[in-house]
C-alpha positions, -999 to 999 in steps of 0.1 A, spaced: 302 550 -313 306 512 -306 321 492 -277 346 468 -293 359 456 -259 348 440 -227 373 450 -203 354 466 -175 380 469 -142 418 470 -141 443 461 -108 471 477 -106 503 475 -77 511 503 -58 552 510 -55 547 542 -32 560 564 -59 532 557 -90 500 579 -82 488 582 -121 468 549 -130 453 542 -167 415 536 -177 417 512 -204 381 517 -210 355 543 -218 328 556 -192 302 581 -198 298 599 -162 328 605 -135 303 590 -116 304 555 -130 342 548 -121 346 530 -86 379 534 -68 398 512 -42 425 503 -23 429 471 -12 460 469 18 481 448 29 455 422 49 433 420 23 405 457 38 388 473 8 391 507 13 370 526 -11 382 559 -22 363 593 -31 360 617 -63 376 652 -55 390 638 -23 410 611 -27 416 610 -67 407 631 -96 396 611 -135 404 627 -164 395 612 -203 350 610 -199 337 601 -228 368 586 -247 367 557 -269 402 550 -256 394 553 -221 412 579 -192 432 584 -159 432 579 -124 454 604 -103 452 594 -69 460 624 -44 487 598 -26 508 572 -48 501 536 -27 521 519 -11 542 489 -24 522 462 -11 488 475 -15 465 472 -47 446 496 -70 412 484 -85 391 504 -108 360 496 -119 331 506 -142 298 502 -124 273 529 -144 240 534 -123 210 509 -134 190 539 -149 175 551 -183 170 584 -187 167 591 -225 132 605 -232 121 602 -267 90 629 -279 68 615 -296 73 631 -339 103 652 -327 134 641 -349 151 607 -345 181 614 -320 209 593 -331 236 607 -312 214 599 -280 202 566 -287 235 553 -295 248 561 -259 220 550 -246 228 516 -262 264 526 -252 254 526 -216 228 494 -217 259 474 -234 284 492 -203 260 479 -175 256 444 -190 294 443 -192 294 452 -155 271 424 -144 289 399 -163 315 405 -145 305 403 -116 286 368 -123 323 356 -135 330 359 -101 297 345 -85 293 312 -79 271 291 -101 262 252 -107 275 238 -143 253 238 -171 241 204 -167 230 210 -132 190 210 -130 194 222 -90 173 257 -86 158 274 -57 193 274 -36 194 301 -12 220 309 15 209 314 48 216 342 71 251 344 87 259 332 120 289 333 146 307 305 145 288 282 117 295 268 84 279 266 51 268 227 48 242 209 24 210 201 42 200 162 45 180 162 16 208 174 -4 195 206 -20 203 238 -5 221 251 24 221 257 57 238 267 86 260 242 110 280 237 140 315 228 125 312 199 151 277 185 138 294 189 102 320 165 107 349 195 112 376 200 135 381 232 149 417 247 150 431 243 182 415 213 188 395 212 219 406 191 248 368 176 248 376 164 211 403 151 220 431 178 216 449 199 234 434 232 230 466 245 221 487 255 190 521 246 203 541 221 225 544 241 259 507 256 261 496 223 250 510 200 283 502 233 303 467 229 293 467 192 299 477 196 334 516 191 332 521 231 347 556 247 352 570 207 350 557 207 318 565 240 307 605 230 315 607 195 298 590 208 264 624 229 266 645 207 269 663 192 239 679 159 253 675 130 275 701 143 304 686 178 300 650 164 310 666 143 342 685 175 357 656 196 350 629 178 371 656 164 392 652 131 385 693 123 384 719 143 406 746 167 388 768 138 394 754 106 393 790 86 400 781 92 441 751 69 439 780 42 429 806 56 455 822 33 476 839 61 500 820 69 531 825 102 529 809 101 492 778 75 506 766 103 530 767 131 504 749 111 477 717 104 505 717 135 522 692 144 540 680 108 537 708 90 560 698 89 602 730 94 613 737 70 651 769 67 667 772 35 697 781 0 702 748 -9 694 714 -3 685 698 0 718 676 29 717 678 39 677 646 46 667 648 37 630 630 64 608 647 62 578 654 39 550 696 47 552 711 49 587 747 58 589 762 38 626 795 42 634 809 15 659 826 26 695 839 -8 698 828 -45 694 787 -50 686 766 -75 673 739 -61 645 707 -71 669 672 -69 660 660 -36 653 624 -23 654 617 -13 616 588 13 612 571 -1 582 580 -30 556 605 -23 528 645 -21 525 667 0 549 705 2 544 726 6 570 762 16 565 780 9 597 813 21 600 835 0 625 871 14 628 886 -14 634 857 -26 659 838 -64 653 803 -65 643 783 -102 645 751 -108 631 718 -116 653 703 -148 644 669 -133 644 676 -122 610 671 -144 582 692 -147 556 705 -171 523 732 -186 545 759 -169 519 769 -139 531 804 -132 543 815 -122 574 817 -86 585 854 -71 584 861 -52 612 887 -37 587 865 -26 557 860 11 553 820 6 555 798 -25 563 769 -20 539 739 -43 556 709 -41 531 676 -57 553 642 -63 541 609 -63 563 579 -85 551 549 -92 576 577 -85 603 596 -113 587 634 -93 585 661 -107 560 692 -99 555 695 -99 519 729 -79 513 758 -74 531 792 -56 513 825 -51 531 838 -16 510 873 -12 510 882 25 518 
């Protein structure tokens, strides 16, 4: 009997219906076939004789079958193999008569085992013909490491990916990253929180502003004129004072809101820190002069004791007070 081919494995795909699988090559023993099942994430799941699958055709020049006891499922992969055992066991007495039948499958099975190495060096790795590198060894695994050429250049050993010039995948914040693998863990990891969280949802400009509250629902009232509209926009930010002066108003806000009981004069306040306060007087009908201790550009107009609101605007530098604004609004 001769081998003509060199076909030593075959793959097949399940469909969940096929269970019957042709052996398009001849083995000797039951014993040298090798089943498996490879899934869906890539396991090898080997399978047993009499268990999980049944072979029929030993011995045939033309090969047999595999019958496994469950057809697989569509997804999953079917590999057999020939892999005979590495033995000899023809004994040959010395002047008995010349066996032929038994020395051809012994060269039957010597030819079947070579096949089976060969194919497994076609899938080894191996330098090209004109390499003159020997000796190469790989070293034991480790968790974590990488294969990498050693600093003379010939063999290998194992590496941090860091020490070998990698990046590891999320990037770590101490190389630089963000130790993340999208958009909202990322600014949660670098610190940005719940704020963060919200704005990487957000799709537009306006959506960002409203969501940290950066712009109220309705920015027109920061550009009201009304009164009425002034104190809603400032809220809680406006120190309300009602008088004919500012005699006893401690000033503890940047906006105070003074609406005149009859004719004043806008004296000298005691301001508790430097910056700009706006004070939107409200005078009825009522006068309102300005104190000469305030400093001003000499062009500001008069106050109108019929404007709906008197918007002063005064600035406090090294107790130096200007007046650097003043608005009659029409109701």
């Amino acid at each position: 009997m001769t081998l003509s081919s060199t076909e030593t494995k075959a793959i097949y795909t399940g469909d969940g219906s096929t269970a019957s699988f042709p052996i398009p090559f001849m083995f000797l023993r039951n014993e040298d076939i090798r089943v498996l099942v490879i899934d869906g994430d890539g396991l090898e799941l080997s399978r047993s004789e009499g268990t999980d699958y049944r072979l029929s055709g030993v011995g045939e020049q033309m090969g047999g079958t595999c019958t496994l006891a469950e057809p697989p499922e569509a997804g999953r992969t079917v590999v057999i193999s020939r892999e005979p055992a590495l033995v000899q066991e023809v004994d040959y007495v010395e002047n008995d008569a010349f066996p032929a039948a038994t020395h051809e499958a012994a060269l039957d099975k010597l030819t079947m085992i070579c096949q089976a190495l060969a194919e497994k060096l076609d899938r080894a790795l191996t330098f090209r013909i004109s390499s003159a590198v020997t000796g190469v060894n790989l070293p034991e695994p480790g968790p974590d490491l990488v294969l990498a050429w050693n600093g003379s250049g010939d063999n290998l050993v194992n590496k941090n990916v860091v020490d070998a010039g990698g990046l590891t995948i999320p990037l770590p914040i101490s190389q630089g990253g963000t130790d993340a693998d999208n958009p909202a863990e990322a600014l949660f990891n670098l610190g940005f929180g719940a704020a963060g969280l919200t704005v990487a949802g957000c799709e537009d400009e306006a959506e960002i502003l409203a969501a940290i509250g950066a712009e109220p629902a309705d920015a027109a009232l920061l550009k009201a004129d009304e009164p009425g509209l002034l104190r809603a926009a400032y809220g809680d930010e406006v120190q309300a004072h009602t008088g004919a002066d500012l005699s006893g108003l401690a000033v503890a806000r940047n906006h105070v809101a003074w609406v005149l009981t009859g004719a004043s004069q806008f004296s000298d306040a005691a301001l508790p820190y430097d910056g700009t306060y706006v004070f939107h007087v409200y005078p009825g009908g009522n006068s309102l002069s300005l104190a000469a201790s305030y400093k001003s550009d000499g062009s500001l107009p008069s106050p109108d004791p019929g404007a709906g609101e008197i918007r002063i605007a005064v600035e406090q530098y090294n107790a130096r007070k200007t007046i650097v604004s003043l608005q009659n609004v029409e109701v």
